[in-house]
C-alpha positions in Angstrom: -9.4 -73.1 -14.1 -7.5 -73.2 -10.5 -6.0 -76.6 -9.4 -7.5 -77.9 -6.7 -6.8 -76.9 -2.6 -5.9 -79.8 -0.7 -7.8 -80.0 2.7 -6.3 -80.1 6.0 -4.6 -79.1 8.8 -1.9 -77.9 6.5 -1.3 -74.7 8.2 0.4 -75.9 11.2 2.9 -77.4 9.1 3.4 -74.6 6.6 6.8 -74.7 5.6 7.9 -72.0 3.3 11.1 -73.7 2.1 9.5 -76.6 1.2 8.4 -76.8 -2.7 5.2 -79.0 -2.0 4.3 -76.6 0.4 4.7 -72.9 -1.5 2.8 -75.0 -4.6 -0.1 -75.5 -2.2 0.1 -71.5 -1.4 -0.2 -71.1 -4.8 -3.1 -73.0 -5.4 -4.7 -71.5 -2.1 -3.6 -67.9 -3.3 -5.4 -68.9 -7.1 -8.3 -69.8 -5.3 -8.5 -66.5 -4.1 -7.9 -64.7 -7.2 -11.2 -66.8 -8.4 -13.1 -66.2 -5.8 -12.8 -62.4 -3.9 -12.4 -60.1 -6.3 -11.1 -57.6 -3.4 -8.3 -59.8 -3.2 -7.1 -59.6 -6.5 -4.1 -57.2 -5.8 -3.3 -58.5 -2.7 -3.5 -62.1 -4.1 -1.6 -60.8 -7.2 1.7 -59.7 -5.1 1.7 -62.9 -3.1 1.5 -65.1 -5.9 5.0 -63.2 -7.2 6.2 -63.6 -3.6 5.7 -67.4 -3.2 6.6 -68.3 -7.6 10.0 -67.2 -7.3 12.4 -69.4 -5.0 13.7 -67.9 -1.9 17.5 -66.9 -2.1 16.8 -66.3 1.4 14.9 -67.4 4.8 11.6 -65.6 3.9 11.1 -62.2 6.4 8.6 -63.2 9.5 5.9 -60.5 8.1 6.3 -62.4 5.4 5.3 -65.7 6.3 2.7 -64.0 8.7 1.1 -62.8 5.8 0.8 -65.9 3.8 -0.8 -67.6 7.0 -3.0 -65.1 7.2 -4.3 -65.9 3.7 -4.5 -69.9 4.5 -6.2 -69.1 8.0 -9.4 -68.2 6.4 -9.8 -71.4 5.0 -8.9 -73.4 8.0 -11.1 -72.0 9.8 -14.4 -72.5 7.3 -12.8 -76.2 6.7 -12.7 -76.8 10.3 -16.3 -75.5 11.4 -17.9 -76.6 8.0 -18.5 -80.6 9.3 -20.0 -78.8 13.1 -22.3 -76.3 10.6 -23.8 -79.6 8.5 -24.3 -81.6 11.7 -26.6 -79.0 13.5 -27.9 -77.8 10.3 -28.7 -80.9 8.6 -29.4 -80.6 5.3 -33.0 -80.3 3.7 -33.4 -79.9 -0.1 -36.9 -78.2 0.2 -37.9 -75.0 1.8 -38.9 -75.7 5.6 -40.3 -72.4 7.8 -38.2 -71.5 10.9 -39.0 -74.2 13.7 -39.2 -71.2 16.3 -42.2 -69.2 14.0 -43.5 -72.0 11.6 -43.4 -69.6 9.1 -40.5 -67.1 7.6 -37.3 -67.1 7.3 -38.0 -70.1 5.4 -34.7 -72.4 5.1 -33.4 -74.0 2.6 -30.4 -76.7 2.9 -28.2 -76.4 5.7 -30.1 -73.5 7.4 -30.0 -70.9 4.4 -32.6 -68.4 4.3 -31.1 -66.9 1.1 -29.3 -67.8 -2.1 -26.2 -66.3 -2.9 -27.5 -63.5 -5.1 -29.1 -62.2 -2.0 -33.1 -63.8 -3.1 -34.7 -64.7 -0.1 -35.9 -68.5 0.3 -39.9 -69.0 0.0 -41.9 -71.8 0.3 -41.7 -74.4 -2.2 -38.5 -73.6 -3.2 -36.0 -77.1 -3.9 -32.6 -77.0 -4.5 -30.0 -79.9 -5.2 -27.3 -81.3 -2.7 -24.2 -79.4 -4.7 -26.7 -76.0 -4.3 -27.2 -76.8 -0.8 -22.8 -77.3 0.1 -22.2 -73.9 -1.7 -24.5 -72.2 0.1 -22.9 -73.1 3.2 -19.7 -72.2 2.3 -20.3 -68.9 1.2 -21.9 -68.2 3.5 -19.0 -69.0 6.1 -16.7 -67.5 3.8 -18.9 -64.5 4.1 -19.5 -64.5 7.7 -15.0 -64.8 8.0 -14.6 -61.1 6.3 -17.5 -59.8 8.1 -16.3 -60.7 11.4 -12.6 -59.9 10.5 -13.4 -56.5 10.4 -15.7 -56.6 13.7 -14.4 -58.3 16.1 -10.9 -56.9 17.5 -7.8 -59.3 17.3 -9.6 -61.5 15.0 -6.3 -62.4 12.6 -4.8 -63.6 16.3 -7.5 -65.7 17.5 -6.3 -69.6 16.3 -8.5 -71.3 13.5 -10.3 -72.8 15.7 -11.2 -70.1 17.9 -12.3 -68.3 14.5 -14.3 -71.8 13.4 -16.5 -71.8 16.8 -17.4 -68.3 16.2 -18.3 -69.0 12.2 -20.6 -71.9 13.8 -22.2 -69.3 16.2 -22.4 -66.9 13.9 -24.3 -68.7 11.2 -26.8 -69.9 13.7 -27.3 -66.0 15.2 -27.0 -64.0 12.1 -23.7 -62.2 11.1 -24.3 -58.7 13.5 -25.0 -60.2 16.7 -21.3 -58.6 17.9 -21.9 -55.6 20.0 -25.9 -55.9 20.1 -28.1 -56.2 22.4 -28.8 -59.6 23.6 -25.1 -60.4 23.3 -22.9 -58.6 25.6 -21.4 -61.1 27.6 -19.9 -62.8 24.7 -19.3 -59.3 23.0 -17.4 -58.1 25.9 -14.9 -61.1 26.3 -13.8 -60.8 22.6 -13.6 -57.1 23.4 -11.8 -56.7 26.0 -9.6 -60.0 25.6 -11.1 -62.1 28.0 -10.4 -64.9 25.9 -10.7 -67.9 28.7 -14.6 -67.0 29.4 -15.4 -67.5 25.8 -16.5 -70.8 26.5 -18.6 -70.1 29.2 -20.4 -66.7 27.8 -21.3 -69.3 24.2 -23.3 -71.4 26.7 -25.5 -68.5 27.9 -27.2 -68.3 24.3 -29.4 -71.5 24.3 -33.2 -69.2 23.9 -34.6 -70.9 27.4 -37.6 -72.5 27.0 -38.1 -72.2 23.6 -38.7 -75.5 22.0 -35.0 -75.2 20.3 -33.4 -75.1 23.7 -31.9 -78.6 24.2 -30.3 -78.5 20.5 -29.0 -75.0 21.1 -27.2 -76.3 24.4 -25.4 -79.0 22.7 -24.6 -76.8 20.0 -23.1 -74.4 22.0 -21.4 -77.1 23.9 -19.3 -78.3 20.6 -18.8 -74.5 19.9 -17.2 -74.4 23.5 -15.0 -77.7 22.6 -14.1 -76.1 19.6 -12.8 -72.8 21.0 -10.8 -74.9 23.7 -8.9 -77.2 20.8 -5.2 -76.6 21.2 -3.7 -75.4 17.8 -2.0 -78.3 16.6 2.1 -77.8 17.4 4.0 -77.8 13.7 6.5 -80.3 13.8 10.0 -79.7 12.2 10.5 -81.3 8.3 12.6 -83.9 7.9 15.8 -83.0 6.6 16.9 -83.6 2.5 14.9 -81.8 -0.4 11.5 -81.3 -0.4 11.2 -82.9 2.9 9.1 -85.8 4.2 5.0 -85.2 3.2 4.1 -88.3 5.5 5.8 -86.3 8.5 3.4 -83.2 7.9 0.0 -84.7 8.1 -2.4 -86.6 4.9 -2.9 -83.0 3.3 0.6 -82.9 2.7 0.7 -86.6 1.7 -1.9 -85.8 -0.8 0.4 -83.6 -2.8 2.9 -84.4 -5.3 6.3 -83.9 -4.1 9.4 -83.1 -6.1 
């Protein structure tokens, strides 16, 4: 069984000559190796990487790559309390509000289980059921739009998390269709700044979901514009100071 990931901005603060912080790599890394069976060589060579102690400062493409690893779950962590407060959560089978009918939905806004089985009516789940859902499904939606969406690895985690939010509410290939190519065409061409405007065009007008779309799309907008927090430097003397580096860091042992 894999130890457990702490949660938080822990990122930011990555520190890879820190002990506490390569053990919670490790456990990130493990997690992986559980989890995405496509990472299981990649995970495999990164887990030898960040075991042995460094003789050395660690190589930039190095450390690049470990944050790369990490980024992906920031970003679901960091859109998954946004997804659940839009979504809501319903432990019976509802029909879409727009139809009254199918997709039916089950949880927080699942039309399918994770074995692919579409929702019908009638169907019940439990609340445990209804959080893995979700976060498959954003963990799904991350590696889809990795490969789609150009610079993704360089937009910040929450950049990534107001796209997850948009994504799960507009299904997973909305990127380059028709319908979305204002929004398409700033991540495109790198227009970066009118992200935040182009989310708010997406709000169906005049449909009855309207005014819950536009404040959706507004905290999708507030998200996008979050600064990445600034890492601070560690506090000098082994293993440096976990208080200094956020409560993720002060939830770990330190040696």
């Amino acid at each position: 069984m894999s130890r457990p990931v702490p949660v938080g901005d822990y990122v930011a603060h990555f520190d890879p000559q820190l002990d506490h912080h390569r053990a919670w790599l490790l456990a990130v890394l493990e997690r992986l190796l559980v989890n995405e069976a496509q990472a299981l060589g990649e995970g495999g060579s990164l887990r030898q990487l960040w075991s042995a102690p460094p003789a050395e400062p660690l190589a930039v493409a190095a450390v690049a790559a470990a944050a790369s690893v990490t980024d992906r779950f920031n970003a679901v962590a960091l859109v998954l309390p946004l997804v659940q407060e839009f979504e809501g959560r319903e432990l019976i089978a509802y029909p879409e509000p727009e139809t009254g009918a199918e997709p039916w939905t089950v949880g927080s806004g699942s039309t399918s289980y994770a074995d692919g089985t579409t929702i019908h009516a009638g169907d019940t789940i439990h609340q445990g059921q209804a959080d893995a859902l979700l976060a498959g499904r954003l963990e799904r939606d991350d590696a889809w739009l990795a490969q789609r969406i150009p610079g993704w690895d360089a937009l910040s985690s929450h950049q990534q998390a107001a796209l997850l939010s948009f994504t799960y509410n507009c299904g997973p290939n909305w990127f380059g269709s028709d319908g979305f190519a204002t929004l398409s065409r700033c991540l495109q061409q790198g227009e970066l700044e009118q992200v935040p405007a182009a989310l708010l065009l997406y709000v169906n007008p005049g449909g009855p979901s309207e005014a819950g779309l536009r404040r959706r799309r507004k905290a999708e907008a507030a998200l996008w514009c979050t600064p990445p927090t600034p890492a601070r430097p560690s506090s000098p003397g082994a293993g440096g100071s976990p208080s200094a580096l956020g409560p993720a860091v002060a939830a770990m042992p330190t040696p």
